[in-house]
N, C-alpha and C positions, 0 to 999 in steps of 0.2 A: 501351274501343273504340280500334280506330287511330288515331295521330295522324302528322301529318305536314305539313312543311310546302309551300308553294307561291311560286309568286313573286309579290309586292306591289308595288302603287303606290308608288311613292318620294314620292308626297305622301301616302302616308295617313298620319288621325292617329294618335297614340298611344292615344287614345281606343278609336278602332276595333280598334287591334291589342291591348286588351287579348284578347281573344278570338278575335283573328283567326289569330296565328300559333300558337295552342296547337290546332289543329283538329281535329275527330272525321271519323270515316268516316261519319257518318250522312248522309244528303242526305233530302231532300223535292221533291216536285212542282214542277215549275214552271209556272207558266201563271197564267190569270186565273179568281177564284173569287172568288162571290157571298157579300156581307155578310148580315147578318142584320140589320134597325131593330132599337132599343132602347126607351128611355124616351121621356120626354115632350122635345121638344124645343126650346120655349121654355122650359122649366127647364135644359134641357142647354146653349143657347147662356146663359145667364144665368151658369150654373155656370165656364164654359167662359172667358166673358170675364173674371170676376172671376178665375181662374187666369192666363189670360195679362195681366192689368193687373198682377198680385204680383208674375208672372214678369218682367216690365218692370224692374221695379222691382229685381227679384234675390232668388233663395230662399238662403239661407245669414248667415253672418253671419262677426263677428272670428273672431280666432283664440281659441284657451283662455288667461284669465288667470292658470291656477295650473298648476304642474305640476316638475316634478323640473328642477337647473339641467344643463347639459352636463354630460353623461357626455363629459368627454377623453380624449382618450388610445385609442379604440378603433380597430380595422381593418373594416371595413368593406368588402364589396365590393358592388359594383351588376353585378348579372347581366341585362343587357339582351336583348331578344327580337330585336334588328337595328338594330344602330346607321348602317345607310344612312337608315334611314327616319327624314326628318326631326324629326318630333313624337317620335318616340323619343330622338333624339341631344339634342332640346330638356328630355325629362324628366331623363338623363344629366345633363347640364351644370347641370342645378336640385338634383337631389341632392347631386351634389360642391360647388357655393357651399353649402346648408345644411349640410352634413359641414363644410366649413372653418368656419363657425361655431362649430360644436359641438365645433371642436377633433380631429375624426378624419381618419385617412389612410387616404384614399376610393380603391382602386382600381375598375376597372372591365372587364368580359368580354364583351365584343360574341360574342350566341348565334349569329350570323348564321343564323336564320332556321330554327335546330335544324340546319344543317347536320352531316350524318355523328354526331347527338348533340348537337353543341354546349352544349345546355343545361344536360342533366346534366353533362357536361365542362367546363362554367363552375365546376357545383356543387363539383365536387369538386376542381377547384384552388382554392377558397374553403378548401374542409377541408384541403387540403394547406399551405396558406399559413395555417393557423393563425388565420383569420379570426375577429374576435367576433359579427360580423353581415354578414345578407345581406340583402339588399334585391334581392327577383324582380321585373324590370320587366317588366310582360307577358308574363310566362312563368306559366301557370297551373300548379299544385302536379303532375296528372294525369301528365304525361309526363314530370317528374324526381322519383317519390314516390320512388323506391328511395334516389335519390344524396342527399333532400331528409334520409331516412331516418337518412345516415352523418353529414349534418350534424347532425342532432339529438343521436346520438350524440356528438359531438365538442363539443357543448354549445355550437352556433352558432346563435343568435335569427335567425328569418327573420320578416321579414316582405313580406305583397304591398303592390306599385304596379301600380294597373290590372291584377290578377289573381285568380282564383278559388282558393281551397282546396280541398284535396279532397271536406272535407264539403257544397261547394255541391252542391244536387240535379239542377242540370244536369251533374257530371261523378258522376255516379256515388250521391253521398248517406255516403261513405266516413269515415273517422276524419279531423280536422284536423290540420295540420301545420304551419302558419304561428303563431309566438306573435303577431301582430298583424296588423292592416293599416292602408293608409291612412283615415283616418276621414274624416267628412264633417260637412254640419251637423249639428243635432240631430235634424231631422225626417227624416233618411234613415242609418237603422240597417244598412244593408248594403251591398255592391256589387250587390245584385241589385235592391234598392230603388233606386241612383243610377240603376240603367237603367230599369228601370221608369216608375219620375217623369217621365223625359226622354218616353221613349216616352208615356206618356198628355197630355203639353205638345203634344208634337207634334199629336195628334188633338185637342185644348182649341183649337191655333191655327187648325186649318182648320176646327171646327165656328165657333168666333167668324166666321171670314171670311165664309165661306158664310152665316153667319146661320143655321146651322142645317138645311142643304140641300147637304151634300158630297157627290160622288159620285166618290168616292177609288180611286182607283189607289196600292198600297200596294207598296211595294219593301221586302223582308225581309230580311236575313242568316240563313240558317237554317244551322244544323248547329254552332252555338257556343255561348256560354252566352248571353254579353250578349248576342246578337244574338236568340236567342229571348226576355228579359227586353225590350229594346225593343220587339218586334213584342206582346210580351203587354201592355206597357203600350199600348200605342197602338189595339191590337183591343179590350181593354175598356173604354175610354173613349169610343173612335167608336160603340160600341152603347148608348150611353147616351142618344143623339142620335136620337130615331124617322123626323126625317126626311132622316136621313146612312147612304148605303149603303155597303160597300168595294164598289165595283161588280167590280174584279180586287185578284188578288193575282200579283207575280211574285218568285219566290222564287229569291235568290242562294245558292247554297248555293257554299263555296270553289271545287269545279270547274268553274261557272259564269264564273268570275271574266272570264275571255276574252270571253266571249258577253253580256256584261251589255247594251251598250246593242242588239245584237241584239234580245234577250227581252223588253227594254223598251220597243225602239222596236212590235214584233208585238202588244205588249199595247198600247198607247195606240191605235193606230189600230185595234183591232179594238174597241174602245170609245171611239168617238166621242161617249157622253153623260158622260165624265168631264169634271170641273172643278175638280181636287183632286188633286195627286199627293204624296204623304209617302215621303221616302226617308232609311228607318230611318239611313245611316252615310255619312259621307262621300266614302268611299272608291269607292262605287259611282256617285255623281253625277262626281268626275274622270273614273272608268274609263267614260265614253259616256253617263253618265245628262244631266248639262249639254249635252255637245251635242247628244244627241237634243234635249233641249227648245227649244235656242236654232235648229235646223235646221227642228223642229213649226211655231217660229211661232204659237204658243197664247196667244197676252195673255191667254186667257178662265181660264186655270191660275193656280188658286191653288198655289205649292210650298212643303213643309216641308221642307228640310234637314237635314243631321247635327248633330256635334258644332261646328263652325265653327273648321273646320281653316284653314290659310293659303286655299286656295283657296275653298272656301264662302265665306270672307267676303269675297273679289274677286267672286264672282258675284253674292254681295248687291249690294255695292257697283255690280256694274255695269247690275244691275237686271234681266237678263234671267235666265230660269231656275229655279234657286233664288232664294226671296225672302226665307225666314227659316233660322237656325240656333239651336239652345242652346248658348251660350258657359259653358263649365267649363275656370278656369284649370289649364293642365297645372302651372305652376309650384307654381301652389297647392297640389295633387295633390301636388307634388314634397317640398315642404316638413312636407307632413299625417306624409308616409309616414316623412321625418326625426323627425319627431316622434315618431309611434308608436312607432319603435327607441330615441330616444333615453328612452321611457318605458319602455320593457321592461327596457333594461340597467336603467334605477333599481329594479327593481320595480314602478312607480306602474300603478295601472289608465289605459284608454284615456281618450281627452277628446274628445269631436267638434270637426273642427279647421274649422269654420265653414265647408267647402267647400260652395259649391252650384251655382246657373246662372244664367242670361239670357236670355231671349228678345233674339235681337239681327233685327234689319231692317234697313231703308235710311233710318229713323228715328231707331232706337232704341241703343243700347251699339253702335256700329259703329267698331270702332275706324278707327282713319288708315290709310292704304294701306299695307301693307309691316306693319304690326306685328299680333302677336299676340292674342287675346282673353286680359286678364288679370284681369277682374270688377274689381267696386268698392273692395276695400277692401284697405289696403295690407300684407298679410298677411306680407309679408318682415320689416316691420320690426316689427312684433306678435311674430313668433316670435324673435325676435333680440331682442328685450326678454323676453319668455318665457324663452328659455334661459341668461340673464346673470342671474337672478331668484336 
């Protein structure tokens, strides 16, 4: 399908653009559509709480204690998807400190946003410069397969951060191209799993709230991979709940992006019995979904948030609006993805690199003002014993 890109929040996260800046031409509906109940709903809020008590607490774990020591001495380049966008420039800056570790001379290609190509144009001064490895930062495999193709050719290890391979069945279902990616905990084998989980957390925290009585308003990304993997975890989960309805659905698809708190503000007030609003990605509560809510004046709103980008977690923090986010360290992410290269030049099979989340609130893992969500455990210096091993 076509891809192409658009113009972005400069606060969104890295998270969100894994998916965001590789775009398809598909779009969907937008407006509000009726849920379907599910199951028993005292078993659902039972189920729902013990997920967000784990998630409190943080899904994931260390880093891996065995594994291949640095491979030195390699070139390495980070192909970034737009390094204006802050949570991107922060995954950038986490790869090249793990590369200095590791001993490698890290350059780096700002895609700007696939401008005029860019991204394949990244790719192939990778192969031009003779590179040992790439590292795709949110550039999904789909719209540089060909230039990904010469890399292979040219015997250069790719692997993704925050990206999709060819073979995911959201871009197509096609042959893989990437020798790795970044790994995660043990309990989520994929990047379509990482969204997923998040997505049915989010619908775990509002059926807990509501006690089992949501009547949600659900803000979607459609037309992306992740963004249909969130909204699928989060629709299977809230149906499990008999007495939690979506009562709307409004669906972002990229073109949308301008009109977001328009379509959002039209759907809440045209359902006045909502009491639950879940907004799959972060990027859409900066682009008007926050100030619709904080203009609503709804105390009555329970909100699920994104990823817990710099701004999500100001909005936790300030209490209005959004009330919860899932915290998943970028660095961490950053590090995983060091890892997985630095495992392929060895030879060594993958390791799950203990990455997971948090349920964060105004309670809960909320970091200090001004800093980042970095999770529990101190994973830099895990892998920096890991690679001296």
């Amino acid at each position: 399908m076509k891809r192409y890109s658009i113009p972005i929040p400069r606060t969104a996260s890295a998270g969100a653009l894994a998916g965001m800046l590789a775009l398809t031409g598909c779009s969907t509906n937008t407006g509000a559509a009726a849920g379907k109940p599910g199951g028993n709903s005292a078993e659902a809020v039972s189920a729902a709480t013990t997920a967000v008590e784990a998630a409190v607490k943080g899904i994931g774990g260390p880093a891996p204690t065995s594994g291949p020591p640095a491979s030195a001495g390699k070139k390495v380049w980070v192909i970034s998807a737009f390094e204006q966008v802050p949570g991107l420039a922060h995954l950038t800056e986490q790869v090249r400190k793990a590369g200095k570790t590791l001993g490698w001379k890290t350059s780096v290609c700002d895609g700007r946003n696939n401008a005029n190509g860019a991204w394949a144009g990244c790719v192939r001064q990778a192969v031009a410069a003779k590179a040992d490895g790439i590292v795709l930062e949110s550039v999904d495999c789909a719209p540089v397969k060909a230039a990904l193709g010469e890399a292979k050719q040219a015997k250069i290890k790719i692997v993704g951060l925050t990206a999709f391979d060819c073979d995911d069945p959201k871009l197509g279902g096609g042959k893989a191209m990437f020798d790795a990616g970044a790994t995660f905990a043990s309990s989520v084998p994929s990047n379509a799993e990482f969204f997923r989980q998040q997505g049915k957390l989010r619908a775990d925290w509002l059926i807990a709230k509501s006690k089992g009585k949501a009547k949600v308003l659900h803000v979607a990304f459609r037309g992306v991979a992740f963004g249909e993997y969130l909204a699928e975890g989060f629709e299977k989960e809230i149906a499990t709940c008999s007495g939690c309805t979506v009562a709307g659905t409004v669906d972002i698809t990229p073109q949308d992006v301008p009109q977001i708190r328009q379509k959002f503000e039209t759907a809440l007030t045209k359902l006045p019995q909502v009491n639950a609003v879940a907004v799959d990605v972060d990027f859409m509560a900066t682009g008007g979904i926050q100030a619709a809510l904080v203009s609503a004046n709804r105390p009555d709103l329970s909100v699920a948030g994104g990823e817990c980008s710099l701004d999500s977690l100001g909005y936790v923090r300030e209490g209005k609006g959004v009330q919860m986010c899932v915290g998943s360290s970028l660095g961490h992410q950053a590090y995983a993805a060091a890892d997985a290269l630095n495992r392929v030049f060895a030879g060594a099979a993958p390791a799950p690199s203990g990455l997971g989340w948090q349920v964060v609130t105004r309670d809960d893992n909320l970091p200090k003002a001004g800093e980042r969500y970095e999770g529990p455990t101190d994973y830099r210096a895990e892998f920096r014993a890991l690679w001296k091993s």
